[in-house]
Backbone as JSON, one array per atom type, in Angstrom:
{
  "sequence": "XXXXXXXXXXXXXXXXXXXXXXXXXXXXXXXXXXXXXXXXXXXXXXXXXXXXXXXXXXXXXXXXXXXXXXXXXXXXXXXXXXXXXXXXXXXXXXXXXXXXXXXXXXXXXXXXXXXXXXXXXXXXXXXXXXXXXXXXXXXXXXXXXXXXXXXXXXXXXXXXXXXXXXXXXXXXXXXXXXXXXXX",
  "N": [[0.84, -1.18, 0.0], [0.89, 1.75, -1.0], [0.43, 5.41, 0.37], [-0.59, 8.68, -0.46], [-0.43, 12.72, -0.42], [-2.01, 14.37, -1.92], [-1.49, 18.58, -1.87], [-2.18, 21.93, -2.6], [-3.4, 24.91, -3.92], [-6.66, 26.21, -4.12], [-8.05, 26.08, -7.46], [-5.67, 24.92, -8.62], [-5.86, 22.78, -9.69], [-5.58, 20.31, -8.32], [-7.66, 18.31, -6.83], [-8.27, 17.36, -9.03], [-6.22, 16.56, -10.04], [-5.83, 14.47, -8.31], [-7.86, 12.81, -8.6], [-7.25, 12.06, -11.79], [-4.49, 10.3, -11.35], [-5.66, 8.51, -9.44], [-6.91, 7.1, -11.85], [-4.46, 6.77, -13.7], [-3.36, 4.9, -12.41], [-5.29, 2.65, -11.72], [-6.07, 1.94, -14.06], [-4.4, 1.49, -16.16], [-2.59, 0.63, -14.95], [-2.8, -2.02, -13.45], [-3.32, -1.98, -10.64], [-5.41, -1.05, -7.33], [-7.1, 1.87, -6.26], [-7.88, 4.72, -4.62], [-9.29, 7.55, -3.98], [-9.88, 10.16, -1.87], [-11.14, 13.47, -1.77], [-10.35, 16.65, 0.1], [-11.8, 19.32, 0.55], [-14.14, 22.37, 0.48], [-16.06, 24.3, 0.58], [-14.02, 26.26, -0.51], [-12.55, 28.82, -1.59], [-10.83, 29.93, -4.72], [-7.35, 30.1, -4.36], [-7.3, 29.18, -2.19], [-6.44, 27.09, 0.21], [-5.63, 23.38, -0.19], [-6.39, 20.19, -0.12], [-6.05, 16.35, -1.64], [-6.16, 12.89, -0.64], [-5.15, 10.06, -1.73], [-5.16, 6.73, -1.96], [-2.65, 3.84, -3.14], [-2.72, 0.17, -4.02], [-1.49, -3.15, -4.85], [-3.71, -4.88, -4.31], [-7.4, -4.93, -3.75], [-8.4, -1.34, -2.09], [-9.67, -1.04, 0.67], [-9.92, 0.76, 2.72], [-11.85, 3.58, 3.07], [-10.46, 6.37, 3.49], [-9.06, 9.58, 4.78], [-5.54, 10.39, 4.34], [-3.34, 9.67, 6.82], [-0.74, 8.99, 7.13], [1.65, 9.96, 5.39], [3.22, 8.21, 2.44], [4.31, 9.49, 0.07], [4.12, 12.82, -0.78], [2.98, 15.44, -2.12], [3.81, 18.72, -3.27], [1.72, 21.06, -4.85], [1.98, 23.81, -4.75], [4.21, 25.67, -3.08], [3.62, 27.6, -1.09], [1.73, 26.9, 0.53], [2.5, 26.14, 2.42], [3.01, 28.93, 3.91], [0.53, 29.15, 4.63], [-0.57, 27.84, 7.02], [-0.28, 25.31, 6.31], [0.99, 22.06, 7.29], [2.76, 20.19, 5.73], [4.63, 18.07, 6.04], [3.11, 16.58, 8.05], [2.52, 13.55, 9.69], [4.62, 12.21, 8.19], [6.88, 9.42, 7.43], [10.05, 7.86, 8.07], [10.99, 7.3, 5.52], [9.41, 8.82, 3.44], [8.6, 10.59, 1.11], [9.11, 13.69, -0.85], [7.38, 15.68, -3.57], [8.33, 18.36, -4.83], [7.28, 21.76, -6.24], [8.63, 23.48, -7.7], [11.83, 25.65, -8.94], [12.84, 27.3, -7.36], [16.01, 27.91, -5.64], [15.95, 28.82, -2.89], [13.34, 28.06, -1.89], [13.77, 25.66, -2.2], [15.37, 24.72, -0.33], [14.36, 25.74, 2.01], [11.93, 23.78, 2.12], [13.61, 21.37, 2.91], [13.87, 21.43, 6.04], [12.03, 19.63, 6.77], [12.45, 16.99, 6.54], [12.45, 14.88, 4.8], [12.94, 11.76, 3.12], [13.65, 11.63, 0.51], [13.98, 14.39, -1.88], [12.12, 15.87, -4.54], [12.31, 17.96, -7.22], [11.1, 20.53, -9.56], [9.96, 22.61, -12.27], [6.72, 23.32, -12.38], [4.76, 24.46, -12.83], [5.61, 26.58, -14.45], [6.17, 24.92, -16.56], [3.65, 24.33, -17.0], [2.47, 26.31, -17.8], [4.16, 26.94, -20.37], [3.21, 24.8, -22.25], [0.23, 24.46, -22.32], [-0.45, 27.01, -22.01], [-1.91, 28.0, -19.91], [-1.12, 28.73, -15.93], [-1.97, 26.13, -14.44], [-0.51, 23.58, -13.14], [-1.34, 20.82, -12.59], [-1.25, 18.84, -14.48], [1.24, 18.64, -15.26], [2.99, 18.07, -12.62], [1.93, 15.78, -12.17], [3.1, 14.45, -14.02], [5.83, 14.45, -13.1], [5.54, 13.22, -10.37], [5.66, 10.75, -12.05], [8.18, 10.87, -12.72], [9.51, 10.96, -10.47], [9.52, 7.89, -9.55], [6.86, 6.7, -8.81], [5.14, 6.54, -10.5], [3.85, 4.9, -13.83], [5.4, 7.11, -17.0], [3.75, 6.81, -19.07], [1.42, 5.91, -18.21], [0.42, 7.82, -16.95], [0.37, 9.8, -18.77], [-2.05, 8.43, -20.61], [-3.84, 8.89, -19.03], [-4.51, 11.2, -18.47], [-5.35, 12.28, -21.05], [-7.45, 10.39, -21.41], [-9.05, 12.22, -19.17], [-9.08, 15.0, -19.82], [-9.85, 14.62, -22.93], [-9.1, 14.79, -26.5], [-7.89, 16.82, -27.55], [-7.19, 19.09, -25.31], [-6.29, 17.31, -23.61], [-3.76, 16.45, -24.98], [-2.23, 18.69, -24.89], [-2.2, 18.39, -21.95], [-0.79, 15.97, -21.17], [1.61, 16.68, -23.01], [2.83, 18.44, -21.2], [3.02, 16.49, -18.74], [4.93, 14.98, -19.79], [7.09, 16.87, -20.27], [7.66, 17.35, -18.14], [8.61, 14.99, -16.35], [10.62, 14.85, -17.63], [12.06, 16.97, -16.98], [12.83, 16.64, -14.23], [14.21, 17.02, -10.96], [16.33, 15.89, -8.64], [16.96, 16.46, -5.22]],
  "CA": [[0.0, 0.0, 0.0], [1.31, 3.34, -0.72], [-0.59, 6.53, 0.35], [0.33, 10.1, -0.99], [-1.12, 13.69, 0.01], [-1.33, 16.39, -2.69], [-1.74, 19.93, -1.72], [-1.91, 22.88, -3.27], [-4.18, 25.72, -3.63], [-7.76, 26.01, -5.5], [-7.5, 26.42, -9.25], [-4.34, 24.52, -9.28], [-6.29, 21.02, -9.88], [-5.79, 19.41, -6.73], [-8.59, 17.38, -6.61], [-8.59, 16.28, -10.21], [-4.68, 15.7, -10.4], [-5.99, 13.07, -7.7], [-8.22, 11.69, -9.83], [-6.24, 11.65, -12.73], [-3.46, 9.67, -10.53], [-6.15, 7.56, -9.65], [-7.15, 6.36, -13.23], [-3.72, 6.25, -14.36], [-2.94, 3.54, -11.53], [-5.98, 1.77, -11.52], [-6.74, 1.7, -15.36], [-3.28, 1.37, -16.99], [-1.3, -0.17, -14.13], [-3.43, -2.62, -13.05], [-3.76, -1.54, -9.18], [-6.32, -0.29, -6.92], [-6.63, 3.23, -6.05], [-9.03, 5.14, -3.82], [-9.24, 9.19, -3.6], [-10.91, 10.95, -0.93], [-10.67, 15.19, -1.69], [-10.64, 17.62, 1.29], [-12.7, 20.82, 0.0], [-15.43, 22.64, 0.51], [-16.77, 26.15, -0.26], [-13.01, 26.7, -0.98], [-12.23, 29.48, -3.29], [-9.46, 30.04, -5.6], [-5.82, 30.5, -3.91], [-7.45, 28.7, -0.57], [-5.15, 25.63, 0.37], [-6.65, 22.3, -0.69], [-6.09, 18.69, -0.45], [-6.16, 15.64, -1.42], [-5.8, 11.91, -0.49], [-4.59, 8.59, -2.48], [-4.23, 5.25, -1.73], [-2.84, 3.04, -4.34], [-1.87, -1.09, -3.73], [-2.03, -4.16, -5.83], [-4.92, -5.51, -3.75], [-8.76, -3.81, -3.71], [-7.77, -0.56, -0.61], [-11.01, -1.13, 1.47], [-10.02, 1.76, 3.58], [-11.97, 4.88, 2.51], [-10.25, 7.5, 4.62], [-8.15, 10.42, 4.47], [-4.53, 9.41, 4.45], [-2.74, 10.26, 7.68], [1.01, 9.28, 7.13], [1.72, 9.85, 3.65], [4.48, 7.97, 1.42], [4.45, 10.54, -0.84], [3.53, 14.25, 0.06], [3.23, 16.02, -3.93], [3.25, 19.95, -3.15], [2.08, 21.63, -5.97], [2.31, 25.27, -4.13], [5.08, 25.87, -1.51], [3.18, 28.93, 0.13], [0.5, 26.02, 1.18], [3.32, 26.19, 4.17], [2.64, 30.15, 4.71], [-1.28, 29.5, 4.73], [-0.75, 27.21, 7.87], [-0.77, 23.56, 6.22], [1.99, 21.3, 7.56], [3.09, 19.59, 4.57], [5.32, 17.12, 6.57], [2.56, 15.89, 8.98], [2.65, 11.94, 10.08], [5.57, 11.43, 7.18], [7.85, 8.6, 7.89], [11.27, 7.98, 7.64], [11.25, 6.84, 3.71], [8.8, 9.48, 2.67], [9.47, 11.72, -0.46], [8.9, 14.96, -1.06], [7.84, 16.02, -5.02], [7.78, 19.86, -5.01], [6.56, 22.76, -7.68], [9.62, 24.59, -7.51], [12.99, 25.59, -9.08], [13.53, 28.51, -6.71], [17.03, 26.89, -4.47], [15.67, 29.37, -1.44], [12.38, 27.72, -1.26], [14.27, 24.43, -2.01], [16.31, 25.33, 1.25], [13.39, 25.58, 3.04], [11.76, 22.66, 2.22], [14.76, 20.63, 3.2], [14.38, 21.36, 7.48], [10.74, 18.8, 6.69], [13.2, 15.93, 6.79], [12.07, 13.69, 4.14], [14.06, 10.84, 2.91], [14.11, 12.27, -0.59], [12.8, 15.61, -2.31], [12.55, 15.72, -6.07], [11.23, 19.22, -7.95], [10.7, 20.97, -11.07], [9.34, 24.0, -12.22], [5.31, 22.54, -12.97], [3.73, 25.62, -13.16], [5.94, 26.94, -15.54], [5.91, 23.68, -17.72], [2.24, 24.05, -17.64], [2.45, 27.67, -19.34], [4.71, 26.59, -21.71], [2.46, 23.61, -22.49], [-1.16, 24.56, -22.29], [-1.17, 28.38, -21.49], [-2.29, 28.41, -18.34], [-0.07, 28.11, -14.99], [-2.17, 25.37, -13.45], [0.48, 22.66, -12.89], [-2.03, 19.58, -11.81], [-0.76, 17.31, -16.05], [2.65, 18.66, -14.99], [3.21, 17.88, -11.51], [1.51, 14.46, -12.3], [4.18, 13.87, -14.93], [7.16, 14.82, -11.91], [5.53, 11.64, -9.94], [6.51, 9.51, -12.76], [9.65, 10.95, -12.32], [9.85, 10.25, -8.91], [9.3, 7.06, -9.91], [5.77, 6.45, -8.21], [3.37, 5.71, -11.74], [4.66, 5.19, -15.08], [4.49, 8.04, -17.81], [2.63, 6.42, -20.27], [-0.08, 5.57, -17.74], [-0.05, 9.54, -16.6], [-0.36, 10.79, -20.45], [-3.26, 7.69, -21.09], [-5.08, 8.87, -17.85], [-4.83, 12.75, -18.6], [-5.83, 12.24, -22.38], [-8.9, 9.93, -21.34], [-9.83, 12.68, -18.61], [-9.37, 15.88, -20.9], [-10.08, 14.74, -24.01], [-8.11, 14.87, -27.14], [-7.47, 18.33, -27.54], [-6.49, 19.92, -23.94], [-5.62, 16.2, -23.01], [-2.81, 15.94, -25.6], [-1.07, 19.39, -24.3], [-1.26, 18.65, -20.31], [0.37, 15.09, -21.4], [3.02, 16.69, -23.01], [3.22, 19.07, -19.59], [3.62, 15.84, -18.06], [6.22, 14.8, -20.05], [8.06, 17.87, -19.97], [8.59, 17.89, -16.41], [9.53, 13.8, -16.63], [11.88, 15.01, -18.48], [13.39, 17.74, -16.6], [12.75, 16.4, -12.63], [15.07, 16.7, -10.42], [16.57, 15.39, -7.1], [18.02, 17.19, -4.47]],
  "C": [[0.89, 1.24, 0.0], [0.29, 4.43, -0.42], [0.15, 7.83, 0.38], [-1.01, 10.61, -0.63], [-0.53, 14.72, -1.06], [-1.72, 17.0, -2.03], [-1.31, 20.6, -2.29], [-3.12, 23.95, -2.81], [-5.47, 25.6, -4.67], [-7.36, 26.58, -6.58], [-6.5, 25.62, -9.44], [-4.84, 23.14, -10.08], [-5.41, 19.81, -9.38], [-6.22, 18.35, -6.63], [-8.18, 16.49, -8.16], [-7.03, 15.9, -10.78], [-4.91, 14.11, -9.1], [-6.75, 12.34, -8.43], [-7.93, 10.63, -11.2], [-5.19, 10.26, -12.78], [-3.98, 7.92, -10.57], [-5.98, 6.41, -10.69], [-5.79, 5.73, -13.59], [-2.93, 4.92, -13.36], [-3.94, 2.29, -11.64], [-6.39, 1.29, -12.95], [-5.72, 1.21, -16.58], [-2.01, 0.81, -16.37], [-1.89, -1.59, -13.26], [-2.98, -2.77, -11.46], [-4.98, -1.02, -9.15], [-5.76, 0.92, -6.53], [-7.83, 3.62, -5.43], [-8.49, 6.68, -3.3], [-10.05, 9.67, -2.81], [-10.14, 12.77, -0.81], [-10.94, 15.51, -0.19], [-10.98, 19.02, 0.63], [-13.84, 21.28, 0.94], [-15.85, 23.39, 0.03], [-15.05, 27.11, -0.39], [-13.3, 28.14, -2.28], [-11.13, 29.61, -3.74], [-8.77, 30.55, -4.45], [-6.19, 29.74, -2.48], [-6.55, 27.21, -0.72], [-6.1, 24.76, 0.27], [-5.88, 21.06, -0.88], [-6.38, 17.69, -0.31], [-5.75, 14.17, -1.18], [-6.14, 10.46, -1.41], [-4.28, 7.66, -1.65], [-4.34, 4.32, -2.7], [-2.17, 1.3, -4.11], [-2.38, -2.17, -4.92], [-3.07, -4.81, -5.45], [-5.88, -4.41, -3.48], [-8.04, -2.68, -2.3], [-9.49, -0.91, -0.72], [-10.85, -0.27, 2.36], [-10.76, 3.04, 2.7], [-11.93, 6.31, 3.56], [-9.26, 8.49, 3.86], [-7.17, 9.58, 4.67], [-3.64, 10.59, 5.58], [-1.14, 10.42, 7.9], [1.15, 9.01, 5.67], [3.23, 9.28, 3.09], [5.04, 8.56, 0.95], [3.86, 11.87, -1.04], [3.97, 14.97, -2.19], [2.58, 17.94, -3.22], [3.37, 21.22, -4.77], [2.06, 23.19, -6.16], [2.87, 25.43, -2.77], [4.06, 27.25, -0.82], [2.07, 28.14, 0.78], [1.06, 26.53, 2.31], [2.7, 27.7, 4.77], [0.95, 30.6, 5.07], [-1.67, 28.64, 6.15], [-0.7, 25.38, 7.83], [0.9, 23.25, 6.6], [1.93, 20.26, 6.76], [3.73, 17.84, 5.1], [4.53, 16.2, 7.81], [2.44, 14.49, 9.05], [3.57, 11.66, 8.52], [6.45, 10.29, 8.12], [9.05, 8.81, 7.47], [12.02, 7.95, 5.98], [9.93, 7.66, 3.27], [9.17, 10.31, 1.96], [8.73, 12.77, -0.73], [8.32, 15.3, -3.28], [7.11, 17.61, -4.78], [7.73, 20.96, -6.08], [7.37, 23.66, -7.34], [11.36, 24.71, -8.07], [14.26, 26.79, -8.03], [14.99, 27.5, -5.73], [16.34, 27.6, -3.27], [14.44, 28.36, -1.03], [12.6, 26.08, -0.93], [14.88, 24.18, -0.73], [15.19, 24.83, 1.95], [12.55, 24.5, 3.45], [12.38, 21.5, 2.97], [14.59, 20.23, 5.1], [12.7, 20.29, 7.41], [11.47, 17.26, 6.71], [12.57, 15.22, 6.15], [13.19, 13.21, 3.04], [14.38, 11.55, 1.58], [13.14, 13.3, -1.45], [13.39, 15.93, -3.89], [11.6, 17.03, -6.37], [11.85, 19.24, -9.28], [9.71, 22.28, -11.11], [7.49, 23.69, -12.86], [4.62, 23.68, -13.1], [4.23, 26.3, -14.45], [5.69, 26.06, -16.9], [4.62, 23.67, -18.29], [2.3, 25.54, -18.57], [3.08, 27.38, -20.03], [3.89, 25.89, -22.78], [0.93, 24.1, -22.66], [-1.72, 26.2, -21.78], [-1.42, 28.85, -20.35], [-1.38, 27.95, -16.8], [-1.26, 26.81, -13.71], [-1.32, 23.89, -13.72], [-0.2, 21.09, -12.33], [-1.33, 18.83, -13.38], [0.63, 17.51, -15.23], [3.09, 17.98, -13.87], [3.08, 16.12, -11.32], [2.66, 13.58, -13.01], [6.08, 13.76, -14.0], [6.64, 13.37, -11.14], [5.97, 11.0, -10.62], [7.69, 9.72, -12.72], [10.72, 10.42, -11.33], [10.02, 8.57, -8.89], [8.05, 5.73, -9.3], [4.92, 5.97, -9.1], [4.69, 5.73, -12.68], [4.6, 6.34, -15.73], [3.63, 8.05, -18.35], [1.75, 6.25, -19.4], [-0.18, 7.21, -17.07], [-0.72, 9.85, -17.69], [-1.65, 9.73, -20.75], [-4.39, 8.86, -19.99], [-5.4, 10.84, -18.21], [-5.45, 12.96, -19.92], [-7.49, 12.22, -22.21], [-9.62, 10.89, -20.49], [-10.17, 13.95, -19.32], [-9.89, 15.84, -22.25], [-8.91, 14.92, -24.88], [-7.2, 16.05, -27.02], [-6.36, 18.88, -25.84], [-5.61, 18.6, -23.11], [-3.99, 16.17, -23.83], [-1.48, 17.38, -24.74], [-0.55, 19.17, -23.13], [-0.65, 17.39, -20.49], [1.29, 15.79, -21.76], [3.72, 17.38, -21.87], [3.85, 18.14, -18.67], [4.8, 15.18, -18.59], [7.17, 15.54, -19.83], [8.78, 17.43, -18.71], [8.59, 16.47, -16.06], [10.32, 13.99, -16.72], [13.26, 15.89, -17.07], [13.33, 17.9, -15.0], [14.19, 16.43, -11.75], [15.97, 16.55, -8.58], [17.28, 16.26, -6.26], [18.84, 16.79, -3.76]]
}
């Protein structure tokens, strides 16, 4: 069983980079997967997240996920809005963060997780699709991490966008495959 915690902020696609995640585990990797969002009457820029659990056997838990494997932040200022990013991590938990800044990389760093992999996903997504929401991109940095495959990211973002807007945030997620990197 692995269980990961995105966060980010509304608009970024939060919720539906969990979904996404979902599909591309449960539909193209043959695992289970089980998402439970945390929202509500959120509005744009409010902190937001959600929870994954993905194993090769059905998950019959449908809960939030309290110690996360894999913590995916796809806005470091979540930290200056009050969310503790690093809450119930373990010793082998991994960091994948939305950032090329080194200062904020710095900062990240005193969260003590076993290993922290970024990339610039917001940017990748303007390059890629116009708009800076980083949920194809960020998705495509997990495969990096080496948590899903690619090809089952770009199937699962295709089948949820559609041809059109699906084909650019795949290549978003390729991009930032491409150019992930470890600290």
């Amino acid at each position: 069983m692995i269980r990961f915690k995105f966060y980010g902020l509304g608009g970024q696609g939060v919720v539906t980079a969990g979904k996404i995640f979902s599909e591309a585990t449960s539909l193209f990797e043959d695992k289970y997967a089980i998402t439970v969002p945390a929202y509500g009457h959120e509005r744009r820029g409010a902190p937001v997240n959600t929870s994954i659990i993905t194993d090769e056997k059905p998950v019959l838990i449908n809960s939030f996920v309290y110690q996360p494997d894999v913590v995916l932040v796809m806005d470091h200022t979540v930290v200056d809005k009050g969310i503790n990013i690093a809450e119930g991590i373990g010793e082998d938990s991994i960091l994948v963060l939305n950032t090329e800044d080194e200062k904020v990389l710095n900062e990240f760093k005193k969260y003590n997780f076993k290993e922290i992999y970024y990339v610039d996903g917001t940017e990748i997504a303007y390059e890629n699709i116009g708009l800076k929401i980083p949920n194809g991109s960020m998705l495509g940095a997990l495969a990096g991490a080496g948590v899903v495959k690619i090809e089952s990211v770009e199937k699962a973002i295709i089948d949820s966008f559609g041809e059109k807007a699906g084909v650019k945030n795949a290549k978003a997620a390729r991009d930032a495959y491409n150019r992930i990197k470890k600290a």
